[in-house]
N, C-alpha and C positions, 0 to 999 in steps of 0.2 A: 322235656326230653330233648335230647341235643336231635338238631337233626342241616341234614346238609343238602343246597339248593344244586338241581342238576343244573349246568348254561348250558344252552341250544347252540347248537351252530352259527346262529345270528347273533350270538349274544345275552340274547333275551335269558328268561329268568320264570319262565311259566309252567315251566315243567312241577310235577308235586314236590314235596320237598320230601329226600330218600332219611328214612329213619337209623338211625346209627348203631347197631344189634350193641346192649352194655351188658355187663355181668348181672345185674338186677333182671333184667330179662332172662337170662338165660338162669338163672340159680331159684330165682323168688316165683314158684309157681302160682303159690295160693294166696290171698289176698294177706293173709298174717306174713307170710313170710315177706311178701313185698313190704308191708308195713315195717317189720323188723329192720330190712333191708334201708328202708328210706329212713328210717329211727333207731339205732341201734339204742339207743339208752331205755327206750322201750323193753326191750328182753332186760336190760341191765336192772330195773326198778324195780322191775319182775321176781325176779331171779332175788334180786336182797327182799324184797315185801314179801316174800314166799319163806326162805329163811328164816325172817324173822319170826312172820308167822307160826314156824313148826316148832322154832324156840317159846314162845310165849305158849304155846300147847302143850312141851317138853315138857317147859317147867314145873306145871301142875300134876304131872306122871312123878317128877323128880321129891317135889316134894311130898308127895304121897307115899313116896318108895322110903326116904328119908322116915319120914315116921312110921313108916316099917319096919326099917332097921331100927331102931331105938326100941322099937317094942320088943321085937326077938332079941333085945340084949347086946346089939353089936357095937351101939354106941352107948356112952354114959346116960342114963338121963336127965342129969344137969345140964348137958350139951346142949345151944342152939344149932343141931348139927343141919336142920330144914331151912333155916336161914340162909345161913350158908351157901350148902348147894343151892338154894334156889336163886341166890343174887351171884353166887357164881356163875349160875349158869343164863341168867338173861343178859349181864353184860358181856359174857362171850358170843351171845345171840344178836347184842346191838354191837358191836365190836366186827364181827364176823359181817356182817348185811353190812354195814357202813364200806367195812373195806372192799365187798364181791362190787360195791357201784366204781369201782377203780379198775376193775381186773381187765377190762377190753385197753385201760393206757399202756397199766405198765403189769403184765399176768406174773411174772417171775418177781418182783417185788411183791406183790400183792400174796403170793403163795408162801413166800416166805415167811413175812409179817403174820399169815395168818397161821404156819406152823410154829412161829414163837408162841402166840395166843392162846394155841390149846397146849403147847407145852404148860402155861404159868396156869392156866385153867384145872389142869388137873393138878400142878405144884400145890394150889389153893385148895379148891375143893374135892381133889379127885374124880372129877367128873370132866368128860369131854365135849359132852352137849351136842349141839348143831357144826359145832366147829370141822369133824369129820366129812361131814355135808359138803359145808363150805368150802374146805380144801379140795373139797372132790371138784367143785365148781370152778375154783383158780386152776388145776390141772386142765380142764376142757378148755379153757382160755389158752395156756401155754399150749398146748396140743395143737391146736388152732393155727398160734401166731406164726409159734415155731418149731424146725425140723423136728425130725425123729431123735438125735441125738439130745439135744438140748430137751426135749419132751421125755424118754426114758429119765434123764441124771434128776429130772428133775421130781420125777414119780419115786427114783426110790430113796431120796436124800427127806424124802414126807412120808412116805412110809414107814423106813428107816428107824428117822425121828419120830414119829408117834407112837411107832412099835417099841422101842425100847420106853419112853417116856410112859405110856400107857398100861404095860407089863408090872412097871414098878409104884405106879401109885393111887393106879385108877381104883376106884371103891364101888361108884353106881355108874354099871352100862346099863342095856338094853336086857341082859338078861337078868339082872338085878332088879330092873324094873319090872318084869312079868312073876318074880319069882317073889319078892319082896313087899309088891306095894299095897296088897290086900292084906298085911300082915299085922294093921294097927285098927284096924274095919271089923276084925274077929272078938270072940272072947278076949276078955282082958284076964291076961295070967304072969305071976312072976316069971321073968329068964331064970335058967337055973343059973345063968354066969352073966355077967357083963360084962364085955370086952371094949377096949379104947377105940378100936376100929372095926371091923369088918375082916375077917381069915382069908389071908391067900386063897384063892382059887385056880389054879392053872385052865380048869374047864370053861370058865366065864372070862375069863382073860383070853383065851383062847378064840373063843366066841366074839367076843368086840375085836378081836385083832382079824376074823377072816371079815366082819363086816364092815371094818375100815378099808381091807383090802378090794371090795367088791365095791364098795363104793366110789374108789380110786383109781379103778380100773375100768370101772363107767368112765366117769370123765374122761378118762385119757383114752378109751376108745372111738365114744360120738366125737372127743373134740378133733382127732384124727381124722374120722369121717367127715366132719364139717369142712376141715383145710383142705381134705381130695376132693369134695366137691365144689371149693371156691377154686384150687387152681383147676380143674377140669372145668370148672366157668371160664375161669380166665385163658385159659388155654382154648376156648372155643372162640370167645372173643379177637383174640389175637390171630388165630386163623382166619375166624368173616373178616378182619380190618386184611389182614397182608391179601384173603381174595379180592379185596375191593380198592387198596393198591396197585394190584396187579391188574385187575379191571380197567382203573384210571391209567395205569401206564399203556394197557393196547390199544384203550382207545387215544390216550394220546400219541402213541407211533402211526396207529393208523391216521390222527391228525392230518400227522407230518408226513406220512406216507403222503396221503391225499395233494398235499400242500406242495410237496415235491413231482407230485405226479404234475398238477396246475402249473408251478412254476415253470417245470420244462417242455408243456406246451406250449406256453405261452414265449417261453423264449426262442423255441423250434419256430414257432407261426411268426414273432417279430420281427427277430435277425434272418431270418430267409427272407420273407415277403417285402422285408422291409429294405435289405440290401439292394435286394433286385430292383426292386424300385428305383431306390435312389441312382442304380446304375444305368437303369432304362431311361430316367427321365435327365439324368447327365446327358447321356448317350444321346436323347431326343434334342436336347438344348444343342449340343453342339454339331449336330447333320442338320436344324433347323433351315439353314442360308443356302448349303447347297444340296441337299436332299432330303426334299420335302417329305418325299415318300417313304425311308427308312424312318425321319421323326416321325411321322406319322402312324406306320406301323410299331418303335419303339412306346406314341403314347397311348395303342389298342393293349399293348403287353402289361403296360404300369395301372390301366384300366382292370385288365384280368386278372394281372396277380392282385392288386388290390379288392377286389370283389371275392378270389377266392381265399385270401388272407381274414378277409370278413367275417367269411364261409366258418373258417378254424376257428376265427376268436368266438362266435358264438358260439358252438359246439365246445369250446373248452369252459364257456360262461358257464355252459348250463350245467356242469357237474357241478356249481354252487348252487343250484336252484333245486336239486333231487329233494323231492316229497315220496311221500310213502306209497306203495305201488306203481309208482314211474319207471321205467325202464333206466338201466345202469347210462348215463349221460356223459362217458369218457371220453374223449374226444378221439373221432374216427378221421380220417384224412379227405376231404371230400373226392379227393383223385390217386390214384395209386399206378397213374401212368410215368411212369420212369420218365418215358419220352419227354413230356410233354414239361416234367420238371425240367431235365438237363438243355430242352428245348431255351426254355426261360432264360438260364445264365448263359448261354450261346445268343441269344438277344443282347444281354447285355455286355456283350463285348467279350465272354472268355473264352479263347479257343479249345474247346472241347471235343476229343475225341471218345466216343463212348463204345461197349460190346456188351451186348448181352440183353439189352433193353426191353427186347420182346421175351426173356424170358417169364413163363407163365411163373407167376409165385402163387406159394401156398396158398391154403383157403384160409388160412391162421391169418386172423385179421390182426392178432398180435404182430406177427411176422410180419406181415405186409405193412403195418403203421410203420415198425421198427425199420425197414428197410427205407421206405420212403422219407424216414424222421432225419436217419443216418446221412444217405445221401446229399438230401438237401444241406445238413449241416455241413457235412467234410466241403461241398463247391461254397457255400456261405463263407467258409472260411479262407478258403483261397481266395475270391472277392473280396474279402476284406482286408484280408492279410496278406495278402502274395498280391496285388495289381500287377498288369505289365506280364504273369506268366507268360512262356511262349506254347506252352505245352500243359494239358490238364487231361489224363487219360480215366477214364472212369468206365471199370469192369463189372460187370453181377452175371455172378454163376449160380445154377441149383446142383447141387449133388443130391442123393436119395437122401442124405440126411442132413444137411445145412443149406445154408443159401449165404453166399460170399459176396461183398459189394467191397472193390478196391477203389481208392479215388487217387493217383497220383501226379504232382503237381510240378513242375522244373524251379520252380523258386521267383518270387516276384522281382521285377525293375526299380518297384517303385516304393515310395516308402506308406505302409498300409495303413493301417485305423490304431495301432497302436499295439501293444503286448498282447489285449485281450483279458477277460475275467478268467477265462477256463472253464465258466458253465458250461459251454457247447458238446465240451471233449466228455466232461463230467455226466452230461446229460446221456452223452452218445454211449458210454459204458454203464449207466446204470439202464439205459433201457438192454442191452444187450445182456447184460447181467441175469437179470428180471424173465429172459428166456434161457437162461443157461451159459449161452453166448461168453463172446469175448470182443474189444475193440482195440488194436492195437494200432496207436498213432504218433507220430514220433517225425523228426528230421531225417533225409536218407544222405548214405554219403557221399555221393554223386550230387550234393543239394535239391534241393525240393523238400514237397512234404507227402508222405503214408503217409493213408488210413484205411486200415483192413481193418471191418468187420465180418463176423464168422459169428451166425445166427442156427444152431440147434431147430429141427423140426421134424415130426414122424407124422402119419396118416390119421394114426388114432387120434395124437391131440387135435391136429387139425379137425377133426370130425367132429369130436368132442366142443369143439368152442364155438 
């Protein structure tokens, strides 16, 4: 049975292996049917050895009927008329079985073939034997394969056909046989007449033509009902497959959710903590000679941010390490003191004017990551990319419903770290996103650089989280 290996987040491969829902499942309740299902040629073997069986049974009703009509006179009796029928009618029995093991390739060949058969069966001996049967069986086959249209044309072009062929020259049905075949087992008496054949009967013609019709109408009923319950399998199928598509596709967005979520704290914790640094400990190297004491205060700063740069990269580690019943591990900001960031890049040389610092933020620890993520990035950037600013003015407001962080910059001196990837910007408007928010950052025309972010927040969510 196919089945498919879940991977673990590490990789690994230990998980059970998930079983793949097939149509044998879902169709083959009973152990016959699943046998069917695994073995089609099984029912196929069946279905002709049954046949022919009720042929080789026929035949001994047939010939018993046959020398019933010969005694009532209907045929000569010089006639081997029981010969006859009886060898007509078992090689339309081995004829019939031979072809029903074909009908699951090719059903509308097979039906055909087998309405020429009893046509030349009854041409022969007037008799149509099992072949009735049999066609009934190739219809359940066609019914099966194919639509309704192509299943009707093909039910009445064998009906059709047998009905006019059968009309005109059948001699022993079914009611000939119950009517006829104790007829030569009785008193032995002259016919008052001998006839060559057997008399029209419209009543007994009539009779074999509604039990060709019922026969035929079987088949093409159950074989209908078999194809609605193979495509209502396979229609079940195709359902469990596109839900467990759709499964693997959320949980691969959440992946990436995840993986982006990681990425941009880790780029938030690097390029911040890591700029600063490099600007503290420039900044340290070069007051070295004649101010011991500002390098020495700049290498207590490259010490702290580094320690609490530390602080992040674990906290973002450990959302790779979540085990079952662990607490969600997304990384929190170990400080959410405005101050104490914009503190940092005024250490490292940028003139910073800031308003609003003490404002209290939400209890939305969202909000509060978001603003402190924001912040940091927008001066990160100027440090990087504007050096030599004269001017770096950084606002944060609360209104009852958002919380505003402006960062504006007069334009650098100097030539910065290069163009840049654009994660930062990218990073800074998908977290703002992620609250409803907006970040809009861009060149002003006065030169410098925005960056207005505008952060969504109400009581309830805050309460809520």
């Amino acid at each position: 049975m196919p089945t498919r290996r879940v991977l673990l987040r590490n990789g690994a491969t230990d998980a059970p292996p998930e079983t793949v829902l097939t149509e044998a499942q879902v169709s083959g309740g009973s152990p016959v049917a699943r046998l069917v299902h695994a073995h089609p040629w099984v029912m196929d073997v069946t279905v002709a050895g049954t046949m022919l069986l009720v042929g080789l049974v026929g035949s001994m009703f047939a010939w018993e009927t046959a020398g019933g009509a010969q005694a009532l006179g209907l045929y000569p009796p010089d006639v081997d008329v029981a010969s006859r029928i009886n060898v007509t009618w078992l090689v339309g029995a081995a004829v019939g079985a031979a072809l029903l093991l074909l009908r699951r390739a090719a059903p509308l060949a097979v039906t055909a073939a087998l309405t020429v058969v009893a046509v030349l069966s009854l041409l022969a001996a007037g008799v149509l034997g099992v072949l009735g049967a049999c066609a009934a069986c190739a219809l359940y086959s066609v019914a099966k394969a194919h639509g309704t249209r192509t299943t009707w044309i093909a039910f009445g072009v064998v009906l059709t056909t047998l009905t006019l062929t059968l009309w005109r020259w059948q001699d022993i049905g079914l009611i000939e046989m119950i009517v006829w075949s104790g007829a030569g087992t009785g008193p032995v008496r002259e016919p008052t007449r001998i006839l060559p054949e057997p008399l029209f009967s419209p009543g007994r013609r009539m009779g074999s033509v509604l039990l060709l019709l019922a026969l035929l109408l079987l088949g093409l009923a159950v074989g209908s009902a078999a194809r609605a319950r193979r495509l209502h399998a396979l229609d079940l199928v195709e359902r469990y497959r596109a839900l467990a598509r759709e499964r693997d596709q959320s949980a691969a967005l959440a992946r990436a959710a995840e993986r982006a979520h990681i990425a941009r704290e880790m780029h938030d914790v690097v390029a911040h903590n890591l700029s600063v640094m490099v600007a503290l400990a420039d900044g340290a190297d070069a007051a070295f000679e004649r101010a011991p004491d500002r390098s020495r205060d700049a290498v207590r700063q490259v010490a702290s941010t580094g320690r609490s740069a530390l602080a992040d990269m674990q906290r973002v580690l450990g959302a790779l390490g979540t085990g079952a019943g662990d607490d969600d591990h997304r990384a929190v900001p170990t400080e959410v003191d405005l101050g104490t960031v914009v503190e940092r890049f005024g250490t490292a040389g940028m003139p910073v004017t800031a308003t609003g610092l003490d404002t209290a933020l939400p209890d939305d620890t969202a909000v509060r990551l978001a603003v402190t993520r924001i912040l940091g990035e927008a001066l990160t950037n100027v440090l990087r990319h504007a050096p030599g600013a004269s001017s770096v003015e950084v606002a944060v407001r609360r209104t009852p419903r958002t919380v505003e962080v402006d960062v504006v910059d007069s334009g650098g001196t100097r030539t910065g770290d290069g163009p840049g990837t654009g994660r930062g910007i990218v990073g800074m408007r998908e977290r703002a996103a992620l609250l409803g928010g907006h970040v809009e950052a861009g060149p002003r025309e006065g030169g410098g650089w925005r960056v207005r972010a505008v952060l969504p927040w109400s009581q309830e969510e805050g309460e809520g989280r």
